[in-house]
C-alpha positions as CSV (number, residue, x, y, z in Angstrom):
1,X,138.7,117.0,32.7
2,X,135.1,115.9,32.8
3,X,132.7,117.5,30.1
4,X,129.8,120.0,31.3
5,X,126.5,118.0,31.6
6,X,123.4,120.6,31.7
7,X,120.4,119.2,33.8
8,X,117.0,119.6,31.8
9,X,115.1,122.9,32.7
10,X,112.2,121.8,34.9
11,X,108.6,122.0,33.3
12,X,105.1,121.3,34.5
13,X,102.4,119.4,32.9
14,X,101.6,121.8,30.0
15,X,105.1,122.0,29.0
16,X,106.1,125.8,30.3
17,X,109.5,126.3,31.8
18,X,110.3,128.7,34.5
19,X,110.9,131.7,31.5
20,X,108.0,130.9,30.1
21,X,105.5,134.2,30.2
22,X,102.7,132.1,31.3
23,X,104.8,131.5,34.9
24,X,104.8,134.3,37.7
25,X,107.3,134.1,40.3
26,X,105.9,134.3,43.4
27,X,108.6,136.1,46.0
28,X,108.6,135.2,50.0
29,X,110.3,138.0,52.2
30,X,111.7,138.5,55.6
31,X,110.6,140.3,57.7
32,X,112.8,142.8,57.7
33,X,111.8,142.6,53.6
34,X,108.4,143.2,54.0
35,X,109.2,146.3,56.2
36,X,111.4,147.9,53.6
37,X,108.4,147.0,51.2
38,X,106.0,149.2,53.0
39,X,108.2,152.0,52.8
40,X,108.6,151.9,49.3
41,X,112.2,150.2,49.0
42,X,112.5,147.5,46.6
43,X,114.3,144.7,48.4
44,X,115.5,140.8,47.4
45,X,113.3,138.2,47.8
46,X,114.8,135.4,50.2
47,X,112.8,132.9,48.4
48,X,111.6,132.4,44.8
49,X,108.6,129.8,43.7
50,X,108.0,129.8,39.9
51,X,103.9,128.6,38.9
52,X,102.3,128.0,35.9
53,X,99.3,130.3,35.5
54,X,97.5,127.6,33.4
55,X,98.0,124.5,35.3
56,X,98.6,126.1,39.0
57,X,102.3,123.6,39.4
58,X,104.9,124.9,41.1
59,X,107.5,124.3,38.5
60,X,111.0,125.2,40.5
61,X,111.5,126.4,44.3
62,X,115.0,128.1,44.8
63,X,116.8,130.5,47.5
64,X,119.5,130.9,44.9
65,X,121.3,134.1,45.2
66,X,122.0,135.3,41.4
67,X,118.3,134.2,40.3
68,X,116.8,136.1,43.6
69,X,118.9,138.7,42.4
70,X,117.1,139.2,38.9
71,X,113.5,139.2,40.4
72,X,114.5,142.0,42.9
């Protein structure tokens, strides 16, 4: 059995990691999503990109299903 290895949590240049407070998640939708948007209907984002507020990096892209599923 081969032991767990846990890759480093990506940071940018200050040091901020994607649950950092000073990083916003910035969603992109389908279109479909932005339709339901308009409406009023809270939908999941089909793509997530975490930035740093201070330095303005993109710390971490992802299309990841269960962390799409906590920014919904």
């Amino acid at each position: 059995m081969e032991p767990k290895t846990e890759t480093p949590t990506p940071t940018c240049r200050c040091g901020h990691s994607r649950h950092h407070y000073m990083v916003s998640a910035e969603a992109s939708y389908s279109f479909w999503g932005w339709c339901t948007i308009t409406f009023g209907i809270t939908t999941t984002p089909t793509y997530l990109r975490f930035r740093c507020r201070r330095c303005n990096e993109i710390i971490e892209e992802t299309d990841d299903p269960t962390i799409l599923a906590e920014h919904a």
